[in-house]
N, C-alpha and C positions, 0 to 999 in steps of 0.2 A: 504502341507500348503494350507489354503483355500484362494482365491482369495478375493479380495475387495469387491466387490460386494456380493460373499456370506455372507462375514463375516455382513457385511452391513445388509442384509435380515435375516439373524438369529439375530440382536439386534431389527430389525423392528418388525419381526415377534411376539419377546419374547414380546415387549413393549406392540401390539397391543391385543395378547391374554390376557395378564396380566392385562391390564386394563378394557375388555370387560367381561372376564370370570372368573375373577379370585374366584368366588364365585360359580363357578363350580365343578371346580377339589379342589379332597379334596388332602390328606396329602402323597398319595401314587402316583397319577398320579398329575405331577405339569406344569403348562403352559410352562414352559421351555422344557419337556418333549415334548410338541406337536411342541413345534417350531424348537426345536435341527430335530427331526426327519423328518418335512415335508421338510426345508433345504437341508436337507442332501439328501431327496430323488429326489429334484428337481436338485441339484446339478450333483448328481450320473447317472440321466438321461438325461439329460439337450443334445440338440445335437445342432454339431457347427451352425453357419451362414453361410450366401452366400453372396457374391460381391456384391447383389442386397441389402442385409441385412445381414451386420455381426455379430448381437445380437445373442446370443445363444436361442434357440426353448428351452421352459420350458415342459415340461410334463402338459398338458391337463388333465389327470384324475388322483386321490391320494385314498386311500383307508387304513384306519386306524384300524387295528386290537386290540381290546382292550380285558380284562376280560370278560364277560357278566355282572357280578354283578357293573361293575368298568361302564359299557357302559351304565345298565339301568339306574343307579346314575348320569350319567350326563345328558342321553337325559332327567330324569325328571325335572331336573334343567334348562335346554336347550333346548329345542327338536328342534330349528334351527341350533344347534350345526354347520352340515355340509356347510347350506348356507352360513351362516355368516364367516366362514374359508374360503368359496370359494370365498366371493367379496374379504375376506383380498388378496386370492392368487392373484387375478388380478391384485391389487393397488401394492403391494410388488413387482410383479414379473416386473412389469413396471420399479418403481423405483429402482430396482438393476439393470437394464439395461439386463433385457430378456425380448422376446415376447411371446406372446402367440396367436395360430390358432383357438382356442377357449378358451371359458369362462372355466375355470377349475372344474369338476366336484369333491367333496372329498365325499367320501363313509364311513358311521361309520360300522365295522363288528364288531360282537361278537364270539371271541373264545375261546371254555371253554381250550385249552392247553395253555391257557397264564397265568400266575401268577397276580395276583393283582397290582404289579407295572408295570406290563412289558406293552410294546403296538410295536408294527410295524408297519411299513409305506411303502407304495410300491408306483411307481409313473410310467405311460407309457404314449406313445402318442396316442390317440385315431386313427385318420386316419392312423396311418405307421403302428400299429398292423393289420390293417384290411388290408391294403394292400400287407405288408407282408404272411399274411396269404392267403389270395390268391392267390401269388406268388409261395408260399411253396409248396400249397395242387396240383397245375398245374401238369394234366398227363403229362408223356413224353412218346412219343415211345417208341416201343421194341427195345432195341440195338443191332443189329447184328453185324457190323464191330468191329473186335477186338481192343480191351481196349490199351493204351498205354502203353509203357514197365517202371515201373518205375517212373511215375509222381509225383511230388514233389515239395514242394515250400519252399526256401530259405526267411525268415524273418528275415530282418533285418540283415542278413550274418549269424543268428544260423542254431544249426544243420539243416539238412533237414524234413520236416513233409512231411509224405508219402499221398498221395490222393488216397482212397480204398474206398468212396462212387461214386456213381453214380451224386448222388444231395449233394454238399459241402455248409455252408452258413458260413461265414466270417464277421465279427464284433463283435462291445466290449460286446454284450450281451454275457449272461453265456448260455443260451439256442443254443449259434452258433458252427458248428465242429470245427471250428478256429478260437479260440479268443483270438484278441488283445488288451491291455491295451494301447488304445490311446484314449486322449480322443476326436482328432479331427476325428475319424474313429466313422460311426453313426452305433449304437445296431445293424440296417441288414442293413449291407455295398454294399456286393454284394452276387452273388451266384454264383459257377461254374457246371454247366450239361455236364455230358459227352453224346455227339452226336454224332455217327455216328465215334468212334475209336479217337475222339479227344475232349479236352474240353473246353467248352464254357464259357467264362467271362459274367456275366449281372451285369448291377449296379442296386441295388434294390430302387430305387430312394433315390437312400444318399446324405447326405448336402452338403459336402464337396466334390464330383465327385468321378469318379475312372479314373487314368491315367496309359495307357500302353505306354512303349518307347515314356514320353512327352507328347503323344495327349490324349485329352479328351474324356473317350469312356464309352456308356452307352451298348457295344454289341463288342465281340470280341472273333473271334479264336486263343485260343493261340498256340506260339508256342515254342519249348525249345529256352530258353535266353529271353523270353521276360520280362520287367521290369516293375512292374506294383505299383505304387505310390496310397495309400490312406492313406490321414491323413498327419502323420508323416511317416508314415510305407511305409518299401519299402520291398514287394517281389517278387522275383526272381522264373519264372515257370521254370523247368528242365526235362527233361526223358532222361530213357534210351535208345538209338537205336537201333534198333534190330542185333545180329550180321549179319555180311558181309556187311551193308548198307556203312560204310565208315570204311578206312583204320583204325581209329585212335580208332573212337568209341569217340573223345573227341570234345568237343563244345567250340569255341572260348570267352576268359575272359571275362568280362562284366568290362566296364570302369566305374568303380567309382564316378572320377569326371563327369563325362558327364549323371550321372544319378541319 
C-alpha cells in the first residue's frame, strides 16, 4: 500500500500535468500515464533520512522512455516538455514531504521497442551513482592469505547465503550480489572485500548507517557471530573453522533479544 505522501504526489502530479498539458498527449499516452509512473519511480527509489533530516532523498535524475513517433508528437507540441516536469518534480517532491540534493533533472528518450502506449520511467540519484561507481571500480590487491572456510551470512534467520565473491555489494538495488527488500536499507548499502584471508565490511555511504554488535561502523573486520543491522535487516556473518582449531567446531548462540 502506498504511503500518504505518495498517494498525495500522484493526485498532485496527475492535476498539475493535466491542466498544463493536457493538449499534449493525445489518446494513447495520457497525463495520468506520466504521473502514475514518475511516482512510482520516485517512490521506488526514494532513500531513507538521517537524524539530521528524516525526509526521504527523492531521486535527482528521471528519464522517460517513450515510442519515437509518440516522443516526436509531444515534443512538437512541447519542446520544454522535460523542463517544465522538472520544476513540477521540485514543487511536488517538496510538498509530499521529500528532499531533494539537486534540481531534478527528467530526460525524454525515444525507443523504437516500446509500443505506442507504452512509456518507462527510471529514476537514480545523481551523486551516490557516481560514488558508488568509484567505490565499485576501486583496485584491490592480490590476495594471497587463504580465503575463509565457509563464509556466509544469515538474513534475517533464513537459510544461509554462501559469500564466493571477492567484492560482495549489499542493498535493495537489483544490480547488488545481495539484495534485500527493505526499504530503509539504501540501493548500495555497503560492500564486503575480502583482505588478506578475512572480510572487510564498508558502509558505502548509506542513509540510514551500518551497525555491527550495536556500534555504528563505516569500516570493519568481521568476524564469525558478528551481528550486523541495516535498515530493518539483521544479518548474521558465520564461517566455518578450519578442522582441529577447536574441539567443537561450534560458535556460541547469538542472543536474540540483545540484538
Amino acid at each position: 500500500m502506498k504511503s500518504q505522501h505518495i498517494a498525495r504526489l500522484e493526485e498532485q502530479l496527475e492535476r498539475l500535468v493535466e491542466g498544463a498539458f493536457t493538449h499534449v498527449f493525445g489518446k494513447k499516452i495520457q497525463a495520468h500515464d506520466i504521473a502514475l509512473e514518475l511516482s512510482r519511480a520516485m517512490e521506488n527509489n526514494a532513500e531513507a533520512g538521517h537524524p539530521g533530516d528524516p525526509r526521504p532523498l527523492a531521486p535527482d535524475h528521471y528519464t522517460i522512455a517513450l515510442n519515437a513517433e509518440t516522443l516526436d508528437h509531444l515534443l512538437r507540441r512541447q519542446p520544454r516538455l522535460s523542463e517544465i516536469l522538472g520544476q513540477h518534480m521540485v514543487e511536488l517532491a517538496a510538498g509530499a514531504g521529500y528532499r531533494l540534493d539537486n534540481r531534478p533533472v527528467i530526460e525524454l528518450q525515444a525507443d523504437g521497442a516500446l509500443a505506442a502506449g507504452r512509456l518507462v520511467v527510471r529514476a537514480w540519484h545523481t551523486r551516490r551513482r557516481q560514488n558508488t561507481t568509484a567505490l565499485l571500480q576501486r583496485v584491490e590487491p592480490v590476495e594471497t592469505a587463504p580465503p575463509p572456510t565457509n563464509p556466509h551470512l544469515l538474513v534475517n534467520g533464513s537459510q544461509p547465503i554462501p559469500l564466493r565473491q571477492p567484492i560482495l555489494n549489499i542493498g535493495r538495488s537489483r544490480d547488488n550480489h545481495i539484495i534485500l527488500d527493505d526499504a530503509a536499507v539504501s540501493r548500495h548499502h555497503l560492500q564486503l572485500r575480502l583482505r588478506q584471508g578475512r572480510y572487510m565490511l564498508f558502509d558505502t555511504q548509506s542513509q540510514t548507517g551500518t551497525f555491527v554488535n550495536g556500534a555504528r561502523v563505516k569500516e570493519h573486520a568481521l568476524q564469525p557471530g558478528d551481528v550486523i543491522h541495516i535498515g530493518s535487516t539483521r544479518l548474521v556473518y558465520m564461517e566455518d573453522r578450519p578442522p582441529g582449531e577447536t574441539e567443537t567446531g561450534t560458535y556460541p548462540p547469538v542472543d536474540d533479544e540483545n540484538t
